[in-house]
Backbone bond lengths (Angstrom), bond angles and torsions (degrees), N, CA, C in turn:
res aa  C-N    CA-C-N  psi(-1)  N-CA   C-N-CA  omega(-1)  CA-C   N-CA-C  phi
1 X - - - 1.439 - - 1.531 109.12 -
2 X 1.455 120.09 136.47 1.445 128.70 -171.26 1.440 85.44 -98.57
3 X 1.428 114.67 144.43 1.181 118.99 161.89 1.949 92.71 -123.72
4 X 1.486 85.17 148.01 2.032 93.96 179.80 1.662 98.66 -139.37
5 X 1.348 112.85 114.42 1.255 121.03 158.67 1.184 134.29 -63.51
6 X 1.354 116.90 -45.21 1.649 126.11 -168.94 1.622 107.49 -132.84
7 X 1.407 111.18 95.55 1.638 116.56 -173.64 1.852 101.87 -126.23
8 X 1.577 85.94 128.39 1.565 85.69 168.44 1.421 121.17 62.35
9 X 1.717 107.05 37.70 1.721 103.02 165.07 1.009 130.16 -127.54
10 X 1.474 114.97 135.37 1.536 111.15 -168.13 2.033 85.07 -131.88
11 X 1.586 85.47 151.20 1.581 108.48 151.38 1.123 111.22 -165.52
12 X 1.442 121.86 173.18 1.158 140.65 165.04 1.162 127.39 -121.80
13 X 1.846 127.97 130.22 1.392 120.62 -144.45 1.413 76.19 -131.85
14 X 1.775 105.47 129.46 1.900 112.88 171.25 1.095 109.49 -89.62
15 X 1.559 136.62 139.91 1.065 133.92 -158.16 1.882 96.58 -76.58
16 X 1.661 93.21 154.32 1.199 92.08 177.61 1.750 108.59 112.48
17 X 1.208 127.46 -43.87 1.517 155.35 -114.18 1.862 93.97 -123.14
18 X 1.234 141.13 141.77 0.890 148.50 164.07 1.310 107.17 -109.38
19 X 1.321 114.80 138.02 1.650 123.92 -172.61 1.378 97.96 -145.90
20 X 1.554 96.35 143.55 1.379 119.29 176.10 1.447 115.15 -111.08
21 X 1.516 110.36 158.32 1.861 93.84 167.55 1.617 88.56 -137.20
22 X 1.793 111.86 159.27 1.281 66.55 -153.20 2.245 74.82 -145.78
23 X 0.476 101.50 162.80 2.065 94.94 -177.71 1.603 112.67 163.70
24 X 1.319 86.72 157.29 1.371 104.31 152.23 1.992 135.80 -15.01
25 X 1.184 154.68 127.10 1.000 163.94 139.20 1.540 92.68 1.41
26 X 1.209 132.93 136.41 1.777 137.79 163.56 1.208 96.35 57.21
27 X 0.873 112.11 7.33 2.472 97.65 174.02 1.641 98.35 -78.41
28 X 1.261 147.83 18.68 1.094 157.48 -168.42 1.014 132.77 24.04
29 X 1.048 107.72 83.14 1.721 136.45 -148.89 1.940 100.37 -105.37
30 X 1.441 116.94 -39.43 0.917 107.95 179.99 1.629 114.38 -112.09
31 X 1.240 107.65 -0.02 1.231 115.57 150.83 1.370 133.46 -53.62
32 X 1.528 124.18 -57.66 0.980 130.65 103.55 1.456 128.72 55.80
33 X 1.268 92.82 -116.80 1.650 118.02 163.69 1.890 114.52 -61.62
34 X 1.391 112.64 -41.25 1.996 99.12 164.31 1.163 106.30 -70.90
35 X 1.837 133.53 -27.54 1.789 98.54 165.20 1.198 126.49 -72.76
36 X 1.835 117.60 -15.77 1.156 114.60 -172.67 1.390 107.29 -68.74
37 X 1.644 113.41 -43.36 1.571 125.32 -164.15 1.382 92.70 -70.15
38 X 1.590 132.57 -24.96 1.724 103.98 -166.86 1.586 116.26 116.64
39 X 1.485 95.22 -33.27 2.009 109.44 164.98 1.298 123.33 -66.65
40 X 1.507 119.91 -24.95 1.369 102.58 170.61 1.713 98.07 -116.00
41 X 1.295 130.89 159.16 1.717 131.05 139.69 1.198 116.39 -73.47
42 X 1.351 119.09 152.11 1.151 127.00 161.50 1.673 129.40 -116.70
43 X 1.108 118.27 148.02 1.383 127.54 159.44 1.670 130.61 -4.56
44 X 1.369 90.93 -86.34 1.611 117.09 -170.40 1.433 101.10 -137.30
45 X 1.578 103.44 153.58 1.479 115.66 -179.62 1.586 133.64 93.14
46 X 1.209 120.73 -171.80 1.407 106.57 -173.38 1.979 108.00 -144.73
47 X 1.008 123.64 128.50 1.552 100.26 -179.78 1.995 100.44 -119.78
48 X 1.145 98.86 120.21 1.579 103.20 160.33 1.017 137.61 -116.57
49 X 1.382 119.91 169.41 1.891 122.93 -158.61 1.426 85.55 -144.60
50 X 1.639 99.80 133.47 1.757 109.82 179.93 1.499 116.03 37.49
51 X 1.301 122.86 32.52 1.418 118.99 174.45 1.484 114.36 95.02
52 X 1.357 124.44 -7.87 0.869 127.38 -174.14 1.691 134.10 -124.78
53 X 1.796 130.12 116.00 0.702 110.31 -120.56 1.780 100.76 -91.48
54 X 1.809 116.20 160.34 0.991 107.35 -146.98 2.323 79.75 -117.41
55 X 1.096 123.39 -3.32 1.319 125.46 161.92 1.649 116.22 -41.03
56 X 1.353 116.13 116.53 1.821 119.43 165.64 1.766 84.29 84.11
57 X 1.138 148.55 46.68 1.673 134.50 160.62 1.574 95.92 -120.18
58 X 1.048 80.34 154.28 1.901 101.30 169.64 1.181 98.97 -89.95
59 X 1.633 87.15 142.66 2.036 108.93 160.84 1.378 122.13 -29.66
60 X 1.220 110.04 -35.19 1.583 126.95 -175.30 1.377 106.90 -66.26
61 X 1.538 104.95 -66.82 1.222 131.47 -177.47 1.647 112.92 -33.37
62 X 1.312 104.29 -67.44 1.500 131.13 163.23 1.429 125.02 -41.41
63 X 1.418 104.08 -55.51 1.986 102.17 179.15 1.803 91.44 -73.67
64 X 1.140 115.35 -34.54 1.885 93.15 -169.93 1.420 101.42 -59.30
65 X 1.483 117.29 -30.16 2.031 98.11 -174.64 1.688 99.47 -76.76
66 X 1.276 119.94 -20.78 1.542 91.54 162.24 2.167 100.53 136.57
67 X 1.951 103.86 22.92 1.206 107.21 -170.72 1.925 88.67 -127.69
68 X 1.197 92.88 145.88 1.936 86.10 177.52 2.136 85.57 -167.52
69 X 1.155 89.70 177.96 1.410 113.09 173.45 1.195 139.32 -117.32
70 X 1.002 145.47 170.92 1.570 139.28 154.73 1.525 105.07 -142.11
71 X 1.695 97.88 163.63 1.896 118.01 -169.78 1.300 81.74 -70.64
72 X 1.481 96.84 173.00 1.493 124.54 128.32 1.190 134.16 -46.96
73 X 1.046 118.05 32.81 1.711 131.46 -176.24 1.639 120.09 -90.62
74 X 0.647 132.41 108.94 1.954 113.46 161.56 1.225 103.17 -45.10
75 X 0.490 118.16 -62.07 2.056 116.99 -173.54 1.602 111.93 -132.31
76 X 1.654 93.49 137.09 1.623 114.30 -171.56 1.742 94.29 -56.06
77 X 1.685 94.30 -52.53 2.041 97.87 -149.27 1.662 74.40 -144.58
78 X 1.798 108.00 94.12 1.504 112.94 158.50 0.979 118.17 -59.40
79 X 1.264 144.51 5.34 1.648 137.10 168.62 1.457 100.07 -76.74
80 X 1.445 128.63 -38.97 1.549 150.42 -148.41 1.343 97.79 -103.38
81 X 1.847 108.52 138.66 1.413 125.05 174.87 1.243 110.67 -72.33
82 X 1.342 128.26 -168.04 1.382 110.35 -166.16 1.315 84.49 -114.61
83 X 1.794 140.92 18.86 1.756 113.55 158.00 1.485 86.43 -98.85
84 X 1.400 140.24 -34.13 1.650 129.54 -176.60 1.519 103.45 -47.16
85 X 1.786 115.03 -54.22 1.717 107.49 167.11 1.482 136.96 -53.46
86 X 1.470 96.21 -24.09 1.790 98.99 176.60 1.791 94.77 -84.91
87 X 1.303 122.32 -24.53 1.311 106.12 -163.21 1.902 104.61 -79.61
88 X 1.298 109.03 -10.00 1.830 127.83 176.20 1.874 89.11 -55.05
89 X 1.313 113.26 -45.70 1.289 84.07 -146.71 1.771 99.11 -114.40
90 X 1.190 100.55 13.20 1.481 107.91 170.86 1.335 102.65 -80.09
91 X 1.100 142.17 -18.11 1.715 146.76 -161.51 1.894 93.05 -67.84
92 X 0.936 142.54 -50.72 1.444 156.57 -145.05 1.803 91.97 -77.33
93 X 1.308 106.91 -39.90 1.448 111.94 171.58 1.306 137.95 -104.17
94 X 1.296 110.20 42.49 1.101 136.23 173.71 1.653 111.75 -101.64
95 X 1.752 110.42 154.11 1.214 98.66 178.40 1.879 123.99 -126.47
96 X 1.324 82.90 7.29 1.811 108.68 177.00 2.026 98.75 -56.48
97 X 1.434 97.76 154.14 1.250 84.42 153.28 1.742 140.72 -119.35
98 X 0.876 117.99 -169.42 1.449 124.75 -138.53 2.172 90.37 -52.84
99 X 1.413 110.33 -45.23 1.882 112.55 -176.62 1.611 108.97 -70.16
100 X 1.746 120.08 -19.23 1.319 88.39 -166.07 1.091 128.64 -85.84
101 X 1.606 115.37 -1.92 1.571 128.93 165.99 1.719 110.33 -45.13
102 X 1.142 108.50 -47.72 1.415 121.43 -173.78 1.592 95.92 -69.32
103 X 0.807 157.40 -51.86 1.749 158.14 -176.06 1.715 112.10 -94.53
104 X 1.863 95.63 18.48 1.954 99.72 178.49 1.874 113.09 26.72
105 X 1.092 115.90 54.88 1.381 104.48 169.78 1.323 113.98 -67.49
106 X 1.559 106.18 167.55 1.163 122.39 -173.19 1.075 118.36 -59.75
107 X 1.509 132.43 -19.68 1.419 156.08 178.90 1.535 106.07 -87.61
108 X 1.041 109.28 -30.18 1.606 110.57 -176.35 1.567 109.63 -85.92
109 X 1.517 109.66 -35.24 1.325 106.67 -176.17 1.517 104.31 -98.99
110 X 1.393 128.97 27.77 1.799 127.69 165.81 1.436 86.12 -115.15
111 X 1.399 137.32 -22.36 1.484 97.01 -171.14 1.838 102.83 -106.32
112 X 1.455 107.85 -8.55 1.689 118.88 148.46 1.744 105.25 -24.14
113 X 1.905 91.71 -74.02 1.498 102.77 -174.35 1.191 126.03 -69.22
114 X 1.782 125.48 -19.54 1.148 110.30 163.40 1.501 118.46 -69.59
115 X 1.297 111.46 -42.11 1.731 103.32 -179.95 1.376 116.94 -51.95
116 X 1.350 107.15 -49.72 1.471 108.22 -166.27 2.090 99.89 -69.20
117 X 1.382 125.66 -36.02 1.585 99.67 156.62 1.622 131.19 -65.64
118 X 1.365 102.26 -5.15 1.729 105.82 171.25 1.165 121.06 -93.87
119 X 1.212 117.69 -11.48 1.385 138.38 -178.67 1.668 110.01 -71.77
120 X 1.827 103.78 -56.30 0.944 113.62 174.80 1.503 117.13 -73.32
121 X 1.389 111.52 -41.86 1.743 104.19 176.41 1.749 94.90 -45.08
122 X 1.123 119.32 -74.92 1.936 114.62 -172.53 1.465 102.89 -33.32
123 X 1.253 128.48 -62.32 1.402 94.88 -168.88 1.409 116.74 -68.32
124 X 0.951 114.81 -18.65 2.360 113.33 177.50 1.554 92.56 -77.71
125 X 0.862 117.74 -18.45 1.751 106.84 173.45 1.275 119.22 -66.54
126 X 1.558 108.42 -49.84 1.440 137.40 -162.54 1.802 113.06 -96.66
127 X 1.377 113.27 2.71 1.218 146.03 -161.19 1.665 124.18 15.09
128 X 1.512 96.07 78.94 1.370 119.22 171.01 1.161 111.04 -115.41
């Protein structure tokens, strides 16, 4: 017996736009989302982001252009507010390297401050 999770889906998401998907238990909902993120392969088809195609990339590969996931969790790191949790996964997009955190350069502490104002624009977006 073949079992097929994800057959025949297309959408298109306008930037800006929050989208839901939304079903049944096993309708493969989070299936889904690991081919989108790069964790699972798929079969047939092609999925792209900004024109560009996101087929055969790593997870890695993928959240650096600017697509990633999260569990089923309420919270990543319950000790952590929810801009300290968005700021977990802003680190991947950063372009300092790996020592200058340790010597706070000037580069380290503007893109500190850009995340942490992008952090906050998402939650006034998302209205928290």
């Amino acid at each position: 017996m073949e079992v097929v999770a994800v057959n025949q889906f297309d959408f298109d998401l306008p930037e800006g736009k929050i989208f839901s998907i939304i079903g049944p238990n096993g309708a493969g909902k989070t299936t889904l989302f690991n081919c989108i993120t790069g964790f699972y392969g798929f079969d047939d088809g092609i999925i792209e982001f900004n024109g560009q195609l996101l087929n055969g990339k790593s997870p890695d590969q993928i959240a650096k252009m600017g697509i990633s996931r999260t569990y089923q969790n309420i919270r990543l790191f319950s000790n952590m507010t929810a801009i300290e949790n968005i700021l977990v996964g802003r680190h991947s997009h950063y372009k300092t390297f790996w020592f200058e955190p340790i010597f706070q350069t000037k580069r380290v502490q503007q893109e500190e401050e850009e995340a942490l104002q992008e952090a906050v624009g998402l939650l006034d977006f998302v209205g928290l």
